[in-house]
Residue, then its C-alpha position, 0 to 999 in steps of 0.5 A: x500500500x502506498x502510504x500518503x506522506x506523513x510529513x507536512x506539505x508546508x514546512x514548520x516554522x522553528x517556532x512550530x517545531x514543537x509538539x505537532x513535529x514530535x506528534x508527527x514524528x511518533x505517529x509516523x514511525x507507528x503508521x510505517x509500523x502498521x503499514x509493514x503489517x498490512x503489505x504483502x496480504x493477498x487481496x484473497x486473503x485480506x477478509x479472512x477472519x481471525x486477526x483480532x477476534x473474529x475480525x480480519x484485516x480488511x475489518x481492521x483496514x475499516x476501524x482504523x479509518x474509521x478512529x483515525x477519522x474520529x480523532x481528527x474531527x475530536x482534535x478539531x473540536x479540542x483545538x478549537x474549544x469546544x466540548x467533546x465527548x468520549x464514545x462508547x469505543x465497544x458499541x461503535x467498533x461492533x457497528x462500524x464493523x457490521x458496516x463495513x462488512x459490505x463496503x468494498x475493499x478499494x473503498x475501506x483502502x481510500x478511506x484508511x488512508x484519507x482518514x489518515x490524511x485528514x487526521x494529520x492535517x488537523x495537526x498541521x492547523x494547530x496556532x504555534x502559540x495556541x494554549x490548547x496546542x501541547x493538549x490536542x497533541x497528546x490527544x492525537x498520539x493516545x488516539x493513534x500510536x498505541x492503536x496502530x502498534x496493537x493493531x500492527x501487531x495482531x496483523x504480525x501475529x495472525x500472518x505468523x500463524x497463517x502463514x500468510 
């Protein structure tokens, strides 16, 4: 899978180059991670049950879109102020699952990585001198490092187990 650049499309200013330049940094090095994990899965094998329960990689290629977009739209409403709340993560994981079970996997790949992309982009947007600033970006690394390494390594177990 080609990945979009995890890198700003504009360089920081030096002033910038403080909690989003480490945030990127560290979700980069998780998103490659993960993006190792998913290559080389046969298209023929990608919806086979069994990553994570009894959920495969596509499904998983499904609720990563899904939080990553999540926690773009939640930074969003952080770095601007605004109240958030906190989902029920186990009722929506069961429904975002049941529908993607029918989307396309061409589809599930476009929104993987667009979500991944407008997730970044909320980053870039951050003032450099916004109080909120240090907070939206620990926010953004708890919603995505640990969830794409856990995830990357399901993947890693399951094709070690599978053969695949």
């Amino acid at each position: 899978m080609e990945p979009p650049s995890p890198v700003p499309s504009t360089p920081l200013r030096p002033e910038e180059r403080d909690a989003v330049a480490e945030t990127l940094a560290m979700i980069s090095s998780s998103w490659e991670a993960l993006l190792d994990a998913f290559d080389g899965i046969p298209d023929d094998r990608i919806a086979e049950p069994g990553v994570t329960g009894h959920w495969s990689a596509k499904d998983l290629l499904g609720h990563i879109a899904y939080w990553d977009d999540v926690t773009a739209t939640r930074a969003h409403r952080q770095a601007a102020g605004e109240p958030d709340g906190e989902p029920d993560w186990r009722a929506v994981n069961d429904a975002v699952a049941a529908a993607n079970a029918a989307r396309p996997l061409p589809e599930i790949r476009d929104a993987f990585f667009s979500s991944h992309a407008r997730m970044l982009a909320v980053l870039e947007t951050l003032p450099p001198l916004d109080p909120r600033r240090q907070a939206v970006c620990q926010f953004v690394r708890d919603d995505t490092c640990g969830h794409y390494d856990e995830h990357a390594a399901e993947l890693r177990a399951w094709r070690a187990r599978m053969g695949v």
